[in-house]
C-alpha positions in Angstrom: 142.9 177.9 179.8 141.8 175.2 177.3 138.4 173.6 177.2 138.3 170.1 176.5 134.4 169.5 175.4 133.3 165.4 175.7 132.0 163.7 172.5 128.7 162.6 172.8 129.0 159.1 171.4 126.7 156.1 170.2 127.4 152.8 168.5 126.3 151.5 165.5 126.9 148.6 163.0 127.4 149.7 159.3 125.7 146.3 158.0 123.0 144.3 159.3 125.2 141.1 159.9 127.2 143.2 162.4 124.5 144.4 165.0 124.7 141.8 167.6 128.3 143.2 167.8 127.4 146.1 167.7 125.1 145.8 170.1 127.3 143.9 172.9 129.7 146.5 172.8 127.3 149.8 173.5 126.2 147.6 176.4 130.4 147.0 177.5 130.7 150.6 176.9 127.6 152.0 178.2 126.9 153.8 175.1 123.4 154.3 173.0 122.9 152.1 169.7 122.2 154.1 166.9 121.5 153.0 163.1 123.1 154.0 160.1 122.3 156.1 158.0 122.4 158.2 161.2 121.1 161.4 162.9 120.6 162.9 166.0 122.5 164.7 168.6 125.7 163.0 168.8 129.1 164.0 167.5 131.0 160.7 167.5 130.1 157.1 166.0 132.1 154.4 167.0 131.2 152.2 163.9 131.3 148.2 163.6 132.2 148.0 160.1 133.2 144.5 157.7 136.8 145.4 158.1 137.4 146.9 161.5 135.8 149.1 164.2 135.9 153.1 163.5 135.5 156.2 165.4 133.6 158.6 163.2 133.6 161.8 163.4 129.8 163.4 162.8 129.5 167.1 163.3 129.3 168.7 160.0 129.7 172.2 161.2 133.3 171.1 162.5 134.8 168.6 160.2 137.1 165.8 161.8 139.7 163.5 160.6 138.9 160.8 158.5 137.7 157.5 161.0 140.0 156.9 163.7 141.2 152.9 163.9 143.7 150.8 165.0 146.2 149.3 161.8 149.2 147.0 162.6 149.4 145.3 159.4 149.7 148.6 156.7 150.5 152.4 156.5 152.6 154.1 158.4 153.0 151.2 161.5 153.9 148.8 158.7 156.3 150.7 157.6 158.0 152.2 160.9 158.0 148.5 161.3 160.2 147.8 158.8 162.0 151.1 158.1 161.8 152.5 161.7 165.8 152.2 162.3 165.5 149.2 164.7 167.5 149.0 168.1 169.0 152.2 167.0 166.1 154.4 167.5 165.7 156.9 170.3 162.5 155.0 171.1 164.5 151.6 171.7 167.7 153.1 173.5 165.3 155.1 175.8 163.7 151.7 177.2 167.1 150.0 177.3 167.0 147.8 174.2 170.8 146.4 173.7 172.7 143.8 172.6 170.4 140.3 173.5 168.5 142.6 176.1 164.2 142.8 175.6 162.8 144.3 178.8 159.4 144.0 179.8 157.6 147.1 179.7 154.5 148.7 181.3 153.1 151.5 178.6 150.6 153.1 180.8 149.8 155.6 178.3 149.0 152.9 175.7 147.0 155.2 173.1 146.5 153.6 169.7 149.5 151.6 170.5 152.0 152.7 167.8 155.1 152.9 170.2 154.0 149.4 172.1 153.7 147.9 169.0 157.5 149.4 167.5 159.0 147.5 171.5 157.3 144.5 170.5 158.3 144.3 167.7 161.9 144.7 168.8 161.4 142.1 171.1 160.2 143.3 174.1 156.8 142.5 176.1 154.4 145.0 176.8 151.2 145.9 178.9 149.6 148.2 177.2 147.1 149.9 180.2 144.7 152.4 178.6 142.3 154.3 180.5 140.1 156.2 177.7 137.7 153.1 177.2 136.8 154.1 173.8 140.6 154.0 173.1 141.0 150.5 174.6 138.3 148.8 172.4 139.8 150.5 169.3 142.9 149.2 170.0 141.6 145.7 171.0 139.7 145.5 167.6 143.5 146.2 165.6 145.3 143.7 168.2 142.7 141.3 167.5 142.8 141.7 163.6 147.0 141.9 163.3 146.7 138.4 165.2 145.4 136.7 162.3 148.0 138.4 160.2 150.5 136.0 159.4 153.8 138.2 159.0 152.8 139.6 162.9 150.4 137.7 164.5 153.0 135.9 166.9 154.6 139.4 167.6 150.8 140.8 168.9 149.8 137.4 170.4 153.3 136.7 172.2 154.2 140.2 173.1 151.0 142.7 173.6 149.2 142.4 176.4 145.8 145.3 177.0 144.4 146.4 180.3 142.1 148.6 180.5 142.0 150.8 183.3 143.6 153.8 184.7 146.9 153.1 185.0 147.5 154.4 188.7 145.7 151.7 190.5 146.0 149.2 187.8 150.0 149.4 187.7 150.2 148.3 191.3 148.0 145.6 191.1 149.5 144.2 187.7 153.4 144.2 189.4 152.2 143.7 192.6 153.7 139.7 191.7 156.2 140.8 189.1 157.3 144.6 188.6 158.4 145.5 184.3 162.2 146.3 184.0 160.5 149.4 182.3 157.4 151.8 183.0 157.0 154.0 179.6 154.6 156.9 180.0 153.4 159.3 176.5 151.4 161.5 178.4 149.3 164.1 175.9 151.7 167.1 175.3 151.0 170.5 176.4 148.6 172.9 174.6 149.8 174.6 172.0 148.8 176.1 169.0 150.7 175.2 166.4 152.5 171.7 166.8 151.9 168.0 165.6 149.5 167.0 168.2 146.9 169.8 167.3 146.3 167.2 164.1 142.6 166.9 163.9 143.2 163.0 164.9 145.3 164.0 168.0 142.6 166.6 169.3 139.6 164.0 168.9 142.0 161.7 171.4 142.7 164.4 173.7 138.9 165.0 173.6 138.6 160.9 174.8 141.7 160.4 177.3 141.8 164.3 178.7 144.7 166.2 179.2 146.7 164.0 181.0 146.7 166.7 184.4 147.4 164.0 186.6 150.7 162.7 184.8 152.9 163.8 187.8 151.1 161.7 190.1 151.3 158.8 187.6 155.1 159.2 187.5 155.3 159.1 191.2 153.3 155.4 190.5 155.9 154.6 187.9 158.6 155.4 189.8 157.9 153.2 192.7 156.9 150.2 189.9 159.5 149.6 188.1 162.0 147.5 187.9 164.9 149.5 186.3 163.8 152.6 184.6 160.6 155.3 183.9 160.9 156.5 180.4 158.6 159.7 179.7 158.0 161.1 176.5 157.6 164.7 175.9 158.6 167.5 173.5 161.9 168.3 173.0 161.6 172.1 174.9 158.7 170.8 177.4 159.6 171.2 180.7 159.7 167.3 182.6 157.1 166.4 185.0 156.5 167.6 188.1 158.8 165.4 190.5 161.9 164.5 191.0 164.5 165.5 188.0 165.2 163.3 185.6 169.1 160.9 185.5 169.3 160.9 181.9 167.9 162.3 178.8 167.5 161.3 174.9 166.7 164.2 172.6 166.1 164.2 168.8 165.1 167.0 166.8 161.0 167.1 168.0 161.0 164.7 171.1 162.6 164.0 174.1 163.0 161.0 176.3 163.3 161.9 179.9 165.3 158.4 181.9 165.0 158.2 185.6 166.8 155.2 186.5 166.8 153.1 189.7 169.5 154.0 192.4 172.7 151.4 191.1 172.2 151.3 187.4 174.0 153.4 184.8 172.5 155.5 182.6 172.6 155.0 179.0 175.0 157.3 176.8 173.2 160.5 176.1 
């Protein structure tokens, strides 16, 4: 069995002009407010810098990834953007995207947003939920920067829409009015020891958002909130969630898109 062990986090602001920040959002997150240069016995910064907000890894003895952010506007979302193979993409005929069809859709396992923000870009409207509340203010800080980018700020102010929450009793409420032709769910993959998600990045989220145990009770939640579809992402030999199989699937050479469609509509070509 694997161990996830909590980060012991605090906030601080890299420069002076940034404390106030810094300070309203260990008080929103419950968190101490530390001072840079830092010690003490945390493991984790979450850092209001100039530029953005990072998470920092601190813990010499085990040396982390880089700082963890949130980036719309360059690297690699900029370019899946622009080079990501449009409608075409597994991601995009998984959710249903065809012809002058956008559906709405419901990512409840919102994450750093990369796959929201591909959809949105595509032209369909998302609610990004996110439970980890570290994960939802590091993906509010990169919404809130891209939408004073000019090339995609009507894309992130039009389109992306954050909740924070856990997405089985927040789904309900949110379609309790109006239900997303789509509920899209990215739980984390299983354990295993060598595979992409053991990245050092991947393992410091795993650390925040858990192990996703409870992702067959969220696609039972899914299943009775959407509109046409629940599109689950998982590895291409994972076994699907626990629950009823699913109507269609969409494999590529790592990944696989498991469909479970509402009783009357077709499934997509496999």
């Amino acid at each position: 069995m694997n161990s996830i062990v909590s980060p012991k986090l605090a906030v601080a602001a890299e420069h002076p002009t940034h404390l106030a920040v810094a300070t309203d959002l260990a008080a929103e997150l419950r968190l101490p407010l530390a001072t840079i240069p830092f010690t003490g016995a945390f493991t984790h910064l979450l850092a209001v810098t100039p530029a953005r907000l990072e998470l920092r890894t601190l813990d010499s003895d085990a040396p982390g990834p880089g700082p963890v952010y949130v980036d719309f506007t360059a690297g690699a979302m900029a370019h899946r953007r622009r080079f990501g193979g449009g409608r075409g993409q597994p991601l995009a005929r998984a959710v249903g995207l065809k012809g002058g069809v956008a559906p709405t859709v419901a990512d409840v396992t919102a994450g750093l947003g990369r796959d929201a923000f591909v959809l949105a870009c595509l032209g369909c409207t998302v609610w990004l939920i996110e439970r980890s509340p570290i994960i939802a203010v590091l993906l509010r800080d990169g919404l809130r920067r891209a939408a004073h980018d000019m090339e995609i700020a009507q894309i992130v102010t039009e389109r992306l829409h954050l909740y924070s929450g856990d997405g089985r009793e927040l789904l309900p409420r949110l379609t309790a009015r109006r239900r997303p032709d789509v509920v899209y769910l990215d739980p984390m993959y299983p354990h295993r020891q060598k595979s992409a998600w053991a990245g050092k990045e991947m393992r410091l989220l795993r650390q925040l958002a858990g192990d996703d145990e409870d992702a067959p009770t969220l696609l039972a939640v899914a299943l009775a909130c959407a509109g046409n579809r629940v599109v689950v992402k998982r590895p291409r030999l994972a076994p699907a969630l626990s629950g009823p199989p699913p109507t269609a699937r969409i494999v590529t050479p790592n990944t696989r898109f498991d469909l479970y469609h509402r009783v009357g509509l077709d499934p997509p070509a496999r």
